[in-house]
C-alpha positions in Angstrom: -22.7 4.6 -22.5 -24.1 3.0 -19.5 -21.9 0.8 -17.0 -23.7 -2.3 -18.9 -22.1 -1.7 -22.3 -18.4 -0.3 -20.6 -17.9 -3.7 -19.2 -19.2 -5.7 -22.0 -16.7 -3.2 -24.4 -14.0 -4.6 -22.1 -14.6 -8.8 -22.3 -12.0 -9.1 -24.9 -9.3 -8.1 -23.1 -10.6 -9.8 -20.1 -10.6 -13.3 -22.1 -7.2 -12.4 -23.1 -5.3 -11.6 -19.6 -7.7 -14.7 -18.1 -6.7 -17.1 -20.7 -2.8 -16.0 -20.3 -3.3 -16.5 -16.5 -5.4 -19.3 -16.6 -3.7 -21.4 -19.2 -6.1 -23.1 -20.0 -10.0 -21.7 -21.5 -12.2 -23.6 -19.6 -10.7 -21.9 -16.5 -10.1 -18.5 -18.6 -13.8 -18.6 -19.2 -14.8 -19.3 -16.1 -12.8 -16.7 -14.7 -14.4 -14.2 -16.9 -17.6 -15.1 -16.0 -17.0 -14.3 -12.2 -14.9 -11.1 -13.1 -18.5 -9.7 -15.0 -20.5 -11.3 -12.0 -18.6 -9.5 -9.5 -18.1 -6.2 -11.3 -22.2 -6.0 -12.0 -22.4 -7.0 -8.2 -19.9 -4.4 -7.0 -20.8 -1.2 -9.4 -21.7 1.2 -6.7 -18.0 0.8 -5.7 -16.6 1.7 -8.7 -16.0 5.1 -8.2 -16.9 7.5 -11.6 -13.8 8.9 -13.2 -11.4 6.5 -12.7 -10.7 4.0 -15.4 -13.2 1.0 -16.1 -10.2 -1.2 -17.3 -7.9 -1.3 -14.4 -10.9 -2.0 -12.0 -12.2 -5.2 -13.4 -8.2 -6.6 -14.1 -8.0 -5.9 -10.2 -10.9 -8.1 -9.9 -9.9 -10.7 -12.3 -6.3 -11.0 -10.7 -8.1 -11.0 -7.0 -10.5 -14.0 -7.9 -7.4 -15.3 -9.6 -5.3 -15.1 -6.9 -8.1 -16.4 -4.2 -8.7 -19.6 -6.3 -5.4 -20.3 -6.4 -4.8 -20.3 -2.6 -8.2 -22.4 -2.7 -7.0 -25.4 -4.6 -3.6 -25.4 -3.2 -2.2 -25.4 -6.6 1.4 -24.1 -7.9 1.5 -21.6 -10.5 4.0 -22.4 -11.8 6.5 -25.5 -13.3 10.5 -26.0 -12.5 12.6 -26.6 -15.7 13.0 -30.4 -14.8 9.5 -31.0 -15.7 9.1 -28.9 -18.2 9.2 -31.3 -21.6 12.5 -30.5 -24.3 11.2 -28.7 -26.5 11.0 -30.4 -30.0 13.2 -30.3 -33.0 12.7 -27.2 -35.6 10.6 -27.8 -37.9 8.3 -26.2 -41.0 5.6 -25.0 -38.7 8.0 -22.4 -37.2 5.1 -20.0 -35.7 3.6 -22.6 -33.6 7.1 -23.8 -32.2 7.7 -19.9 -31.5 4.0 -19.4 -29.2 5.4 -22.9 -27.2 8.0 -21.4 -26.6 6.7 -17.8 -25.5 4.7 -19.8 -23.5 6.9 -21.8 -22.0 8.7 -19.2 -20.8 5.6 -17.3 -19.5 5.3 -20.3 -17.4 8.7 -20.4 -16.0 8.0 -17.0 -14.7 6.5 -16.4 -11.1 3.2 -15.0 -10.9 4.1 -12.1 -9.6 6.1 -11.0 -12.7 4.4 -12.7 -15.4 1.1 -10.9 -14.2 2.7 -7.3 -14.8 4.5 -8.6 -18.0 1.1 -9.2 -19.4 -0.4 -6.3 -18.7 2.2 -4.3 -19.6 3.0 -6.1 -23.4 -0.5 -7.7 -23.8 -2.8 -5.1 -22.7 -0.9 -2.0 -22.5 -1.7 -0.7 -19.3 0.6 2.1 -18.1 2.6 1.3 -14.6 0.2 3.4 -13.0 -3.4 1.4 -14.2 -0.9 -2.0 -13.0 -0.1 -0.4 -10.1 -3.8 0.2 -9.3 -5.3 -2.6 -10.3 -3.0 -5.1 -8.8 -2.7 -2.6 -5.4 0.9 -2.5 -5.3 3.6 0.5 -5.3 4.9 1.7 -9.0 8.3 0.7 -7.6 7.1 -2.7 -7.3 5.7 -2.5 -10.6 8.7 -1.4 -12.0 10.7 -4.0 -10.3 8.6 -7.0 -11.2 8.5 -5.7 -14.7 12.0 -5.2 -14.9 12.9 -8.9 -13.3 10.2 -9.9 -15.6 12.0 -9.3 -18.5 15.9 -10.4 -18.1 14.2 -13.6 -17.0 11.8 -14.2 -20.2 14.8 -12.7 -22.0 17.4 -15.6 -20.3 14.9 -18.3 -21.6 14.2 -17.6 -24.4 17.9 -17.3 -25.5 18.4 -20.4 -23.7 20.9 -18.9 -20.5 20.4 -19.5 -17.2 17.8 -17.2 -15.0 19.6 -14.6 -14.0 20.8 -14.6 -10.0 19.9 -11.7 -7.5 22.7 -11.3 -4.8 21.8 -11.2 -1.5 24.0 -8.3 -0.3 24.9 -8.5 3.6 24.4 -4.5 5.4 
């Protein structure tokens, strides 16, 4: 298979992790488009024998992350303006995704970035490690803070507090 087809094999997931990042898929699709444009730019530096997958989600999260600090924009909401959420009613899947991503949203970018790609596209802590360029530790971490705070909202408790312990 040349590198043509191996990147084209991978768009699905790519529209997936864009339009969970993203939020919205105009900008998912967009974001896409300039992941493919910059991997086909940037093959020679893809270096054979290392996986296709993690490569181009490190590109996506970097073009990401630089328009971001472009348009000065938050990434995320505080509680206060998120809306309360409606009463139960029959249509009890849709209510459940508004909530999942509601609380997706409430997350910081940091964490909700390795929660994605650990439970949406299954990357092992090592492929997150690489393609995000952090430590496993840090992977770890996020993932680990990632959860007991999607956890706390959805169950409807407060965030969970870190201590700041004094040496």
């Amino acid at each position: 298979m040349n590198y043509r087809d191996a990147i084209i094999a991978e768009i699905p997931r790519l529209r997936r992790y864009a339009r969970a990042l993203a939020g919205n898929g105009d900008l998912a699709d967009d974001l896409v488009q300039d992941t493919l444009q910059r991997a086909l730019e940037k093959w020679r530096l893809w270096q054979q024998g290392r996986e296709l997958r993690p490569w181009l989600f490190s590109i996506m999260h970097n073009l990401h992350v630089d328009g971001r600090r472009r348009d000065g924009r938050l990434d995320y909401r505080e509680e206060d303006e998120l809306p309360l959420p409606p009463q139960r009613a029959s249509q009890h899947d849709g209510l459940e995704l508004r909530d999942l991503d509601r609380a997706l949203a409430l997350l910081p970018p940091e964490q909700r970035e390795v929660l994605l790609l650990v439970g949406l596209e299954e990357l092992s802590y090592a492929e997150i490690a690489t393609a995000l360029n952090i430590p496993l530790g840090t992977v770890m971490s996020r993932l680990s803070r990632a959860r007991a705070r999607f956890k706390a909202v959805l169950t409807g408790e407060a965030a969970p507090l870190l201590k700041v312990v004094s040496p």
